[in-house]
DSSP file (Angstrom, degrees, kcal/mol; ACC not computed):
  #  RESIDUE AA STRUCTURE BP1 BP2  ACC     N-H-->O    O-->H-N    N-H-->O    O-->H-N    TCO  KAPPA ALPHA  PHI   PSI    X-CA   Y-CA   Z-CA
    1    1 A X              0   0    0      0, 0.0     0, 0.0     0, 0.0     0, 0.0   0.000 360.0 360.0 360.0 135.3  -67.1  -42.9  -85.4
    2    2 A X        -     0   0    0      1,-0.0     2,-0.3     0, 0.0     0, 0.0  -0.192 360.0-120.6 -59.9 150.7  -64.6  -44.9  -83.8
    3    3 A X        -     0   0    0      1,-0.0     2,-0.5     0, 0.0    -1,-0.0  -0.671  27.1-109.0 -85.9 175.2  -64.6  -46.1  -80.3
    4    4 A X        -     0   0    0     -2,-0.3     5,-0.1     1,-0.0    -1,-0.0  -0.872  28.1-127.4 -56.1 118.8  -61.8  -45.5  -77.6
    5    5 A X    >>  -     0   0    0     -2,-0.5     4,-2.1     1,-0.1     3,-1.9  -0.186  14.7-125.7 -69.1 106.9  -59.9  -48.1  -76.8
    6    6 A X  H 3> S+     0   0    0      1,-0.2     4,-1.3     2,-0.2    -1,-0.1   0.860 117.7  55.1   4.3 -75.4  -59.8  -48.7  -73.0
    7    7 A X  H 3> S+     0   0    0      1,-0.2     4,-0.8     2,-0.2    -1,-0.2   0.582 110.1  49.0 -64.9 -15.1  -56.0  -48.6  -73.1
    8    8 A X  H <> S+     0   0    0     -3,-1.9     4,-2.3     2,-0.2     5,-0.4   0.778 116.8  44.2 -59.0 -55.3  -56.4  -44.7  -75.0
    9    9 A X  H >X S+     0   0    0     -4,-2.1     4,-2.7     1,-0.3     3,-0.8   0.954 109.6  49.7 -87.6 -74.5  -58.8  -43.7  -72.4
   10   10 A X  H 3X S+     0   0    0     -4,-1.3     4,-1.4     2,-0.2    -1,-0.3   0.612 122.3  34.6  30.5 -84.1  -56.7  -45.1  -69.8
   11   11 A X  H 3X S+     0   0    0     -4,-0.8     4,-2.3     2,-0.2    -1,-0.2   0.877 111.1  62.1 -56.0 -46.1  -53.1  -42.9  -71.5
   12   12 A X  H <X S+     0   0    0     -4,-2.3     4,-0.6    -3,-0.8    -2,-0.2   0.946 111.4  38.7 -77.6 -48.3  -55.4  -39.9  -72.5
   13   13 A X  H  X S+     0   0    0     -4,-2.7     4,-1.9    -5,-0.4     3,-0.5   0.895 110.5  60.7 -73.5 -29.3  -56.0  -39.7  -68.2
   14   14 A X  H  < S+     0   0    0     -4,-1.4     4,-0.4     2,-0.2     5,-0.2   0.961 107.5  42.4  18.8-108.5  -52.7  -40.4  -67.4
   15   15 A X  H  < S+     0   0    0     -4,-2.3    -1,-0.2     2,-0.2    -2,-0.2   0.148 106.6  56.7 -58.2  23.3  -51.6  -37.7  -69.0
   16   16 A X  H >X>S+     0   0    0     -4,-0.6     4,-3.2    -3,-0.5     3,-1.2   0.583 110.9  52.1-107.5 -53.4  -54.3  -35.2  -67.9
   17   17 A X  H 3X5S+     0   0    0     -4,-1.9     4,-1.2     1,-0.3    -2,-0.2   0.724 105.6  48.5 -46.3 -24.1  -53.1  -36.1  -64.6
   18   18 A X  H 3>5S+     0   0    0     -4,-0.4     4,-1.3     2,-0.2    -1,-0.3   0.366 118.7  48.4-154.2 -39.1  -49.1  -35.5  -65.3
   19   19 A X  H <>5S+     0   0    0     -3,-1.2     4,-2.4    -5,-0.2     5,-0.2   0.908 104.0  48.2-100.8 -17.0  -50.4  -32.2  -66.7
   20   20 A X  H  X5S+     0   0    0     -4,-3.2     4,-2.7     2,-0.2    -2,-0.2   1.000 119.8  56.2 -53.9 -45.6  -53.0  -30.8  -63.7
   21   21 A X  H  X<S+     0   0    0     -4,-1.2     4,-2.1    -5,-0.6     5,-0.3   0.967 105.1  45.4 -65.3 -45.6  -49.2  -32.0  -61.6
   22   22 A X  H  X S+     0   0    0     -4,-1.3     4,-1.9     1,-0.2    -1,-0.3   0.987 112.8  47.3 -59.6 -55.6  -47.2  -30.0  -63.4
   23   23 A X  H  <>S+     0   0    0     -4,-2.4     5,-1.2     1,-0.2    -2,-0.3   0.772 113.2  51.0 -51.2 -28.5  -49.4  -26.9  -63.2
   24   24 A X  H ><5S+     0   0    0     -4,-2.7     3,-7.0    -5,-0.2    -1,-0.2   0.979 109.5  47.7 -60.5 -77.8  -49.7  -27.7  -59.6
   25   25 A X  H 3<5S+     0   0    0     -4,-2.1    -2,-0.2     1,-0.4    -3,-0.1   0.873 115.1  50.4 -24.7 -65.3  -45.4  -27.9  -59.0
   26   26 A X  T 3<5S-     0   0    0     -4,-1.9    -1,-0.4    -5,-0.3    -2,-0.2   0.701 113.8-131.7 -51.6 -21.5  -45.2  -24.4  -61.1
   27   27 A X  T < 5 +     0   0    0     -3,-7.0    -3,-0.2     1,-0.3    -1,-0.2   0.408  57.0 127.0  62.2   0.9  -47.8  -23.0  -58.8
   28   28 A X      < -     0   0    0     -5,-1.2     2,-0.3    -4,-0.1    -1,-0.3  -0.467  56.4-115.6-110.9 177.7  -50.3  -21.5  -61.0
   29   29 A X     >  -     0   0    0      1,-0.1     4,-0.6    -3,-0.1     5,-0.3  -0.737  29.6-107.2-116.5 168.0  -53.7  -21.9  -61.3
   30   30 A X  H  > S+     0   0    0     -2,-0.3     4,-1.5     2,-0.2     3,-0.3   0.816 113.1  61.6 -81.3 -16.1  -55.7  -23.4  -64.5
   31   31 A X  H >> S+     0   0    0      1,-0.2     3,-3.9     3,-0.2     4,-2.3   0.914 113.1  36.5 -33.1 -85.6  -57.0  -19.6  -65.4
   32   32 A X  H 34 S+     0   0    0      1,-0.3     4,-0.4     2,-0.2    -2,-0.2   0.341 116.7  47.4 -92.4  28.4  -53.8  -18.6  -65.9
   33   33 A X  H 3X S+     0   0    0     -4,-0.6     4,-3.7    -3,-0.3    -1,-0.3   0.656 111.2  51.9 -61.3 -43.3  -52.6  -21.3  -67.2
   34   34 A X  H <<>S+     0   0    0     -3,-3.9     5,-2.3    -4,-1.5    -2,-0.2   0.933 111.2  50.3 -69.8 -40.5  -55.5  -21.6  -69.5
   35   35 A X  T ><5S+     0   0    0     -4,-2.3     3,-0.5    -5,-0.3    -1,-0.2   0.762 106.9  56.5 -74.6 -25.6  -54.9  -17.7  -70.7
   36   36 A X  T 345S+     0   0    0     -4,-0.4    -2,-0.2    -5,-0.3    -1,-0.2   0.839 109.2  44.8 -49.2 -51.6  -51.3  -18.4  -71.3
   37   37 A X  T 3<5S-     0   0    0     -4,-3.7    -1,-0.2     2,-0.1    -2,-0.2   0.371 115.0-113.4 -68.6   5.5  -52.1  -21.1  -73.6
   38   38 A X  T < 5S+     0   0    0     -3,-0.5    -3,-0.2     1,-0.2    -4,-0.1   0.192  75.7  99.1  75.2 -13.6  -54.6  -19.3  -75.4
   39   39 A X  S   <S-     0   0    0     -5,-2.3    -1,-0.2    -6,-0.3    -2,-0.1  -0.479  71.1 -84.3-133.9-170.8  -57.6  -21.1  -74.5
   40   40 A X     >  -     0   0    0      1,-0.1     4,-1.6    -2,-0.1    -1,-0.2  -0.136  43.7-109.3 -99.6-163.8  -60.8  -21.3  -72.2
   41   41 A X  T  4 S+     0   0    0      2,-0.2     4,-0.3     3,-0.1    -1,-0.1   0.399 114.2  64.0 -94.1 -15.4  -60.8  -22.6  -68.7
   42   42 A X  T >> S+     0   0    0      2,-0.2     3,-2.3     3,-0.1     4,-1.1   0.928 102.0  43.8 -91.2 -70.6  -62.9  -25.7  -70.2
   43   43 A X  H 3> S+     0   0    0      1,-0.3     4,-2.0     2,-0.2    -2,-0.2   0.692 109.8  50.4 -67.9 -23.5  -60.5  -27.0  -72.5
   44   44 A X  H 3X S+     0   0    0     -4,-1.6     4,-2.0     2,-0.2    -1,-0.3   0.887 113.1  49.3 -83.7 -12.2  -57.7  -26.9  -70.4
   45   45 A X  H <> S+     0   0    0     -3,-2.3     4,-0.8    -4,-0.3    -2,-0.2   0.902 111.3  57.6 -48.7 -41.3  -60.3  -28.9  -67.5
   46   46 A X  H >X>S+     0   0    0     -4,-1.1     5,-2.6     1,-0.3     4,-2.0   0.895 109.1  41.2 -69.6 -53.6  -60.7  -31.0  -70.7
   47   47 A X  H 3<5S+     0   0    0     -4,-2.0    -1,-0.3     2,-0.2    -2,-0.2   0.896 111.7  49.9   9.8 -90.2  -57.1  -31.5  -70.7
   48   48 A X  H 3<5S+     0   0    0     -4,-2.0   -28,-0.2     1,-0.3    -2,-0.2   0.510 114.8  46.5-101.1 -16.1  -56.4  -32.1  -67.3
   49   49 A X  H <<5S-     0   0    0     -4,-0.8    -1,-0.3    -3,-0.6   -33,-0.2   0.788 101.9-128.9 -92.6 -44.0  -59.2  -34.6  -67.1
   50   50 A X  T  <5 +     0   0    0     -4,-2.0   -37,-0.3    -3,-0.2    -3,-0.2   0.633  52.9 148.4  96.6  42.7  -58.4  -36.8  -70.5
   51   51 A X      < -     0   0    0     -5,-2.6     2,-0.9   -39,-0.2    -4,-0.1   0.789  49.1-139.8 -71.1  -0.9  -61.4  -36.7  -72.0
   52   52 A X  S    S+     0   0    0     -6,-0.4     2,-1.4    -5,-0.2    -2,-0.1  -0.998  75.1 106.5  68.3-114.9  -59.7  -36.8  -75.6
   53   53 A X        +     0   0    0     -2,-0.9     2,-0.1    -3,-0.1    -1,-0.1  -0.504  57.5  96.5-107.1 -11.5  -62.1  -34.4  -77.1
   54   54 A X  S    S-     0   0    0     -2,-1.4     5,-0.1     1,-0.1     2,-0.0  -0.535  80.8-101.3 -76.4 149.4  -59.4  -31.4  -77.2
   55   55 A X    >>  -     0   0    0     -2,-0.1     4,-2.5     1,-0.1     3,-0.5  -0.236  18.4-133.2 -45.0 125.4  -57.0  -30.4  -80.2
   56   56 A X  H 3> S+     0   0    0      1,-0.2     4,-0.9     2,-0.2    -1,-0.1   0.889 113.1  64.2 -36.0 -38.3  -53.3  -31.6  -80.1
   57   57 A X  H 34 S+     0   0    0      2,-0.3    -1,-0.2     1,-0.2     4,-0.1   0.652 110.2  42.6-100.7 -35.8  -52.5  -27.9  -81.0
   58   58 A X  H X> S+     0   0    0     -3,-0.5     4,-2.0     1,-0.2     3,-1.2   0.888 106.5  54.4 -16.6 -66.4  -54.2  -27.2  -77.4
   59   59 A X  H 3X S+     0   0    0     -4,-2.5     4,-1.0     1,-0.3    -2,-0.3   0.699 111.1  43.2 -79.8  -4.7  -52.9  -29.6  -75.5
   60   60 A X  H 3X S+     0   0    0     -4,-0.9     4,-0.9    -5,-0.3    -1,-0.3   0.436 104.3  69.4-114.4  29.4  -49.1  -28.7  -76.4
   61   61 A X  H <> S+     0   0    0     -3,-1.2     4,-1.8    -4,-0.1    -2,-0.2   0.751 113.5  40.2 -56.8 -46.1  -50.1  -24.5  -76.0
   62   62 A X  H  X S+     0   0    0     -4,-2.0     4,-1.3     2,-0.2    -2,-0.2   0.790 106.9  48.5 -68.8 -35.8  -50.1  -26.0  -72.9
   63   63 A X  H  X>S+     0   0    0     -4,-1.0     5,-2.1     2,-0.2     4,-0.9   0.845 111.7  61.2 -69.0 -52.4  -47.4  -28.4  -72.4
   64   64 A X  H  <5S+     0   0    0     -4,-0.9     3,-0.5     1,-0.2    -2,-0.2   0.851 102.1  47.1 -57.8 -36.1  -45.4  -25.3  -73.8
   65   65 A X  H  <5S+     0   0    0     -4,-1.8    -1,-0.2     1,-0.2    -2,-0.2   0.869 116.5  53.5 -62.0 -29.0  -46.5  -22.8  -70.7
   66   66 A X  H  <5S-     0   0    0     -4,-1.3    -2,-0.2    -5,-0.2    -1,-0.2   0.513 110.4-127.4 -71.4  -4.9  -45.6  -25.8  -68.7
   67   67 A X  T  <5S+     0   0    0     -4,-0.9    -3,-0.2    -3,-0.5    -2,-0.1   0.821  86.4  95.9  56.1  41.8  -42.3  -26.3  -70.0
   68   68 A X    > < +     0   0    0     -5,-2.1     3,-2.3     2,-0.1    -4,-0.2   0.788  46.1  96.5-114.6 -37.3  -42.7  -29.7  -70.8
   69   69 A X  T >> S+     0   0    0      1,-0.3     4,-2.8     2,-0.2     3,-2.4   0.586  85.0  52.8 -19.5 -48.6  -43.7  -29.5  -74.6
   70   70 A X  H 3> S+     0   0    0      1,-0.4     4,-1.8     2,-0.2    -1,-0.3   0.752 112.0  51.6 -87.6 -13.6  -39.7  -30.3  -76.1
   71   71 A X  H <4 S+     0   0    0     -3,-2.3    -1,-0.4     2,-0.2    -2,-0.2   0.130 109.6  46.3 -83.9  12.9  -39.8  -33.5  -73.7
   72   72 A X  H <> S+     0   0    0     -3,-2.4     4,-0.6     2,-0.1    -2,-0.2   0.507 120.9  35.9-119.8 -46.8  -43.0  -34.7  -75.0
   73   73 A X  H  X S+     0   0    0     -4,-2.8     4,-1.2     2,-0.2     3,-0.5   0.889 118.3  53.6 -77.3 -37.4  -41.9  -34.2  -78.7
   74   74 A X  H  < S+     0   0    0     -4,-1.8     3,-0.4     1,-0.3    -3,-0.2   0.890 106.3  54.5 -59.7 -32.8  -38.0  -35.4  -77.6
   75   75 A X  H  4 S+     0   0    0      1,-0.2    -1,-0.3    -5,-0.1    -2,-0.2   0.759 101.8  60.2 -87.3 -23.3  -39.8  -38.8  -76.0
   76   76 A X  H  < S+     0   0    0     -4,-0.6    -1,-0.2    -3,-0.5    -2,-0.2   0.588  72.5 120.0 -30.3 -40.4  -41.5  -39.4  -79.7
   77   77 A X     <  -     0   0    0     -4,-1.2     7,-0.1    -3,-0.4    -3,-0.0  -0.022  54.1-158.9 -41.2 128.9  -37.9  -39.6  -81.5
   78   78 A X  S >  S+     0   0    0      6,-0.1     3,-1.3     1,-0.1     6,-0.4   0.801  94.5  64.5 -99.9 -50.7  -38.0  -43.2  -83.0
   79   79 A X  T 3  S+     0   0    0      1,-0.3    -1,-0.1     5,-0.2     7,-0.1   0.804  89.4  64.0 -71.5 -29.8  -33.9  -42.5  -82.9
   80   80 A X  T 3  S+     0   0    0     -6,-0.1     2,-0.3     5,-0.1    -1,-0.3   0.455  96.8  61.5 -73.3  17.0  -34.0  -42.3  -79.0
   81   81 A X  S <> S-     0   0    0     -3,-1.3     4,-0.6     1,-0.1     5,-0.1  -0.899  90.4-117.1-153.0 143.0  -35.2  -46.5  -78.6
   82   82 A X  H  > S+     0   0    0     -2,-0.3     4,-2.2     2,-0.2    -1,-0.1   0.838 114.0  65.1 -55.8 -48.3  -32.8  -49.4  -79.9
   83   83 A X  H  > S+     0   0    0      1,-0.3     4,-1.9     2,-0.3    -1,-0.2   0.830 100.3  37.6 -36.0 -70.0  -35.6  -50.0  -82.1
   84   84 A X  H  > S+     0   0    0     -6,-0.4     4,-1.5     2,-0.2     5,-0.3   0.637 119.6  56.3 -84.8 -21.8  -35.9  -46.9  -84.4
   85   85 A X  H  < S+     0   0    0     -4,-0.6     5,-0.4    -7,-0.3     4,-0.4   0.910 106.5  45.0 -74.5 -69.5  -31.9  -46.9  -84.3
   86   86 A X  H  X S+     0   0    0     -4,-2.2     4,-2.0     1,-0.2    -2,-0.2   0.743 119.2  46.1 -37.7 -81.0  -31.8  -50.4  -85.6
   87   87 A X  H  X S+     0   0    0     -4,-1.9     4,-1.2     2,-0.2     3,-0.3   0.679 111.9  49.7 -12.7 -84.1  -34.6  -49.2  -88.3
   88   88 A X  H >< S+     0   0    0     -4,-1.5     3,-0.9     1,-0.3     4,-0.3   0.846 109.9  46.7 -32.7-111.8  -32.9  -46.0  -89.3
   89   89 A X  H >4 S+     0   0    0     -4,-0.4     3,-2.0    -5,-0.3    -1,-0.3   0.614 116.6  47.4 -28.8 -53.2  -29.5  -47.6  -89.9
   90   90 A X  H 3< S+     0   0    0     -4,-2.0     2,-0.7    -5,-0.4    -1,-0.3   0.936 109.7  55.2 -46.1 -64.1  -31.5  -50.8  -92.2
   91   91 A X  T << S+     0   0    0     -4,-1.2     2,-0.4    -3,-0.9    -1,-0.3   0.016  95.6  97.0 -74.4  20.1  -33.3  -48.0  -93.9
   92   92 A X  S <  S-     0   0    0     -3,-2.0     3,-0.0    -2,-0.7     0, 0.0  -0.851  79.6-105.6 -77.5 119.4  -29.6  -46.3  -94.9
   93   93 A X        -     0   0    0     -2,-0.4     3,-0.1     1,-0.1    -1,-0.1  -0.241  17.3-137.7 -40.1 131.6  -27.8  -46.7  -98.3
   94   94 A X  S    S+     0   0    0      1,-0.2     2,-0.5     0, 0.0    -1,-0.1   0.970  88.3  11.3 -59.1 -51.1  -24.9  -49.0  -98.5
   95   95 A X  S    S-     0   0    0      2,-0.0     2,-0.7    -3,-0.0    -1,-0.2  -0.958  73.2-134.6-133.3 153.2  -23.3  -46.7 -100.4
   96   96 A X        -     0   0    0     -2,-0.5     2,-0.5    -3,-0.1     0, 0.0  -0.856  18.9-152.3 -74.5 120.6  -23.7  -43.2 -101.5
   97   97 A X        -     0   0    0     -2,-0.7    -2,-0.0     0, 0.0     0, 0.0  -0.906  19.9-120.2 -97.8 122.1  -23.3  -41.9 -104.8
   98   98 A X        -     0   0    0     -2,-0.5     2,-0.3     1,-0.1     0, 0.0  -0.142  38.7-131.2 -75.1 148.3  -22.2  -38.6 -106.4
   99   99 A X              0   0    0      1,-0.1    -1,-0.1     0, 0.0     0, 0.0  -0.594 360.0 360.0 -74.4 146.5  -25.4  -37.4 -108.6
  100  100 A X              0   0    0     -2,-0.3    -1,-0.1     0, 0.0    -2,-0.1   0.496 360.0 360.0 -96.9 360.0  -24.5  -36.4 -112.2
């Protein structure tokens, strides 16, 4: 099994932090956070700490009670960075052609 990279454990706490704060802002507490999301009261701890060991498909049940989810998936967009525009546009036909 691989290890975790400093710089993973490092993001992975980060965001556990960023989500305990959003549940904080909203008010609620991680029960009902945790029962909104589906899941126990450990995993969202697990979560909120960054231990990595939780499912993606957890952590954005969660991000979704938080109302953060579509700004998590919207900051992924390779189209939103000069970069993945520049990319996208190389990786475009010169020309289109009608199919026969």
């Amino acid at each position: 099994m691989a290890r975790t990279s400093l710089r993973t454990r490092r993001d992975l706490a980060t965001l556990g932090d960023h989500v305990r704060a959003w549940r904080k802002i909203h008010g609620l507490t991680a029960q009902l956070v945790a029962d909104r999301a589906g899941i126990t009261r450990t995993t969202l701890r697990a979560i909120e700490t960054g231990t990595g060991t939780v499912s993606l498909e957890n952590t954005f049940a969660v991000l979704r009670v938080l109302g953060v989810a579509d700004a998590v998936v919207g900051a992924t967009d390779p189209l939103t960075t000069e970069m993945g525009r520049f990319h996208a546009e190389r990786a475009l036909p010169q020309r289109v052609r009608v199919p026969s």
